[in-house]
C-alpha positions as CSV (number, residue, x, y, z in Angstrom):
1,X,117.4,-103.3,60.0
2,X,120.5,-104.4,60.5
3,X,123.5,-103.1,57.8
4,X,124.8,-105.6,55.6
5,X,128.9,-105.3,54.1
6,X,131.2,-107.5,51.4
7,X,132.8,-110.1,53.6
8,X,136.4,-111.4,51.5
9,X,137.0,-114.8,52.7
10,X,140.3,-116.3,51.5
11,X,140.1,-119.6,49.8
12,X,142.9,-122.3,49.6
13,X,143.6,-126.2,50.4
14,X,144.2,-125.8,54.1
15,X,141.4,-126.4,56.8
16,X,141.5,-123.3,58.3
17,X,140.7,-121.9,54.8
18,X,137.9,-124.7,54.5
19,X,136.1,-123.5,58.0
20,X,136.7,-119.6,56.9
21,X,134.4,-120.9,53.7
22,X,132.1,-122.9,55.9
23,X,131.3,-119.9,58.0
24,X,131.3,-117.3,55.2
25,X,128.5,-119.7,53.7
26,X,126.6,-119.8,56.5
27,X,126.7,-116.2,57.2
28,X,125.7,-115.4,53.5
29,X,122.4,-117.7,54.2
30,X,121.9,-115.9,57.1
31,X,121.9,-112.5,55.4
32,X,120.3,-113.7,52.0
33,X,123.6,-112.6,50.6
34,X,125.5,-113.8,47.1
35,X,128.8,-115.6,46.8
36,X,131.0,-115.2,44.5
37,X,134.6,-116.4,43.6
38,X,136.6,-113.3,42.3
39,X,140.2,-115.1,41.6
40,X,140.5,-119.0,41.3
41,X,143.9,-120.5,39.9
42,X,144.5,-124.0,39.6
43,X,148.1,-124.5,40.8
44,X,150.3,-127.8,40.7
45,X,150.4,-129.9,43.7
46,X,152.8,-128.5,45.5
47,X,151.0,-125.2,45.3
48,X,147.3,-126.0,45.5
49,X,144.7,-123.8,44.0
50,X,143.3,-120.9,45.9
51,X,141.3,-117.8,45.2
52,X,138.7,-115.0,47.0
53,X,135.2,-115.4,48.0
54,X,133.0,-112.5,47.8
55,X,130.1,-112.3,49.7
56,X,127.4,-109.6,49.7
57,X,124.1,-108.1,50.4
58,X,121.3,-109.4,47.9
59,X,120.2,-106.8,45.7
60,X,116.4,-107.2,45.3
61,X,114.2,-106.4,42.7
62,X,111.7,-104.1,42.6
């Protein structure tokens, strides 16, 4: 079985922040894992809003 861990994945307006997200999603599919946004602020538009995604191991119900 293989070991699952967190994963942080940085979250702002730029692209490379968009793909981060994009493959942070798809690897939480992959694993069955959650998502969850820790810190979101909505800034002005000069400095966009931005927060952390967390993403971890399902924890299943027995």
């Amino acid at each position: 079985m293989k070991e699952s861990r967190s994963v942080l994945v940085p979250i702002d307006s730029s692209a490379s922040s968009d793909l981060a997200l994009a493959r942070a999603i798809a690897m939480a599919v992959e694993q069955q894992a959650e998502i969850h946004v820790v810190h979101a602020i909505e800034r002005t538009p000069a400095q966009p809003a931005f927060g952390i995604a967390v993403i971890h191991p399902l924890r299943r119900l027995k």
